[in-house]
N, C-alpha and C positions, 0 to 999 in steps of 0.2 A: 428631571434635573435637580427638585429638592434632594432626592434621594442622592442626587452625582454619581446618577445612572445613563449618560448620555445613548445608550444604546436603547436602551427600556424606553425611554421620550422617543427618540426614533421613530420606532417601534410604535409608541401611542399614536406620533404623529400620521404615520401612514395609516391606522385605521381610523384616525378623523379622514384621511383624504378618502381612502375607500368607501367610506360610510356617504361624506359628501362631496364629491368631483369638481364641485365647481366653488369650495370653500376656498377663495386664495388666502385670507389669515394661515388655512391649516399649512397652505400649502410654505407660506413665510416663515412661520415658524418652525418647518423641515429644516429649508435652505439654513435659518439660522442657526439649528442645531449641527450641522454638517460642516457650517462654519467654525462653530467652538471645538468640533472635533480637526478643524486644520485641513476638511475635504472638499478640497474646493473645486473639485470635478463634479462631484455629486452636487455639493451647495448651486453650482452654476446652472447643473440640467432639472434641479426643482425651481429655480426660478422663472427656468423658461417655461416649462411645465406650469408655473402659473398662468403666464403669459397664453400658452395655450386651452388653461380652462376658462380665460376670457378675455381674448385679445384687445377688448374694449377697458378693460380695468388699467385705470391708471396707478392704481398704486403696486400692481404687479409690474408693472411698466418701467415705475417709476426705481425699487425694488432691485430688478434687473439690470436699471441704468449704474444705480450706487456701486454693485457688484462688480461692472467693470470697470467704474470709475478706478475704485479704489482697488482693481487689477491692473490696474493700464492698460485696457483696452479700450481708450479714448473714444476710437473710432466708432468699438460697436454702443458704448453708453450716449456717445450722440446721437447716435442712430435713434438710441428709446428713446430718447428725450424729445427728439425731432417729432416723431411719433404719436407723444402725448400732444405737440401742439395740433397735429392731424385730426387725434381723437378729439380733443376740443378746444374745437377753436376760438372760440368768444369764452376761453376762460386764461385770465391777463394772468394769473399764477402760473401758468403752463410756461408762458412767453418768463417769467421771471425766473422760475428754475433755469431754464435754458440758460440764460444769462450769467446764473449764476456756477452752471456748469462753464461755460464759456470764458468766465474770470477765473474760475480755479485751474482751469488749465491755461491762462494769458491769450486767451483770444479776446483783448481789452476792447477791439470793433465790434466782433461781434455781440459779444454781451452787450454792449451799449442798446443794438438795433434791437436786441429784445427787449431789454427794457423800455426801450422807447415803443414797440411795438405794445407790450403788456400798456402804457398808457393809453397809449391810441384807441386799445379795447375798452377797458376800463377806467376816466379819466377822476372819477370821483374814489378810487383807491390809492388811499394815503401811503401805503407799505410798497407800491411801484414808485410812487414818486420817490421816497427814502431809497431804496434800490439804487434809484438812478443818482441820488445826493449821494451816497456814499460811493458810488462809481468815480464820480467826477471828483 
């Protein structure tokens, strides 16, 4: 990309992925290159493609939720998000994102119940409780 070569990084990118299959960085910063190229079919099937070199990673997850946020495909970026708080559960930032997915798109109940849930887990996290002050 120094070079504003976006095919050539491409290109580097897929033989980081080849060399390691289960590197999701390598794999994010495909998608993002695919992105600056304005290809957003491809950007779309390498983030899943992270997602499938480890369905447990949250930030492949997480990754793949932004992409469709910021597609508008609501439905499926809830879907990850939902997901992340599957993958962990006693982690109160999981429940915070959610929420905060959930006020960017005006679902004002529901973000609430995550936030309030992210307490529930976590009751000695300051940045939930602000979450929930700046909600209100």
């Amino acid at each position: 990309m120094v070079e504003k070569d976006p095919d050539k990084a491409i290109s580097e990118a897929k033989k980081a992925i080849e060399k390691d299959p289960k590197n999701i960085d390598a794999y994010l910063q495909l998608a993002n290159l695919y992105l600056l190229k304005k290809d957003w079919g491809q950007a779309e099937q390498t983030f899943k493609e992270a997602v499938q070199a480890d369905d447990k990673s949250r930030k492949a997850r997480y990754a793949l939720a932004e992409f469709y946020r910021r597609t508008g495909k609501t439905d499926l970026a809830e879907a990850e998000f939902l997901e992340v708080t599957k993958i962990a559960p006693q982690d109160a930032g999981a429940y915070i994102t959610l929420g905060n997915f959930y006020a960017s798109v005006k679902r004002m109940e529901d973000a609430e119940k995550q936030y309030l849930k992210g307490i529930e887990i976590d009751p000695k996290r300051i940045s939930s409780y602000l979450h929930l002050g700046d909600f209100i």
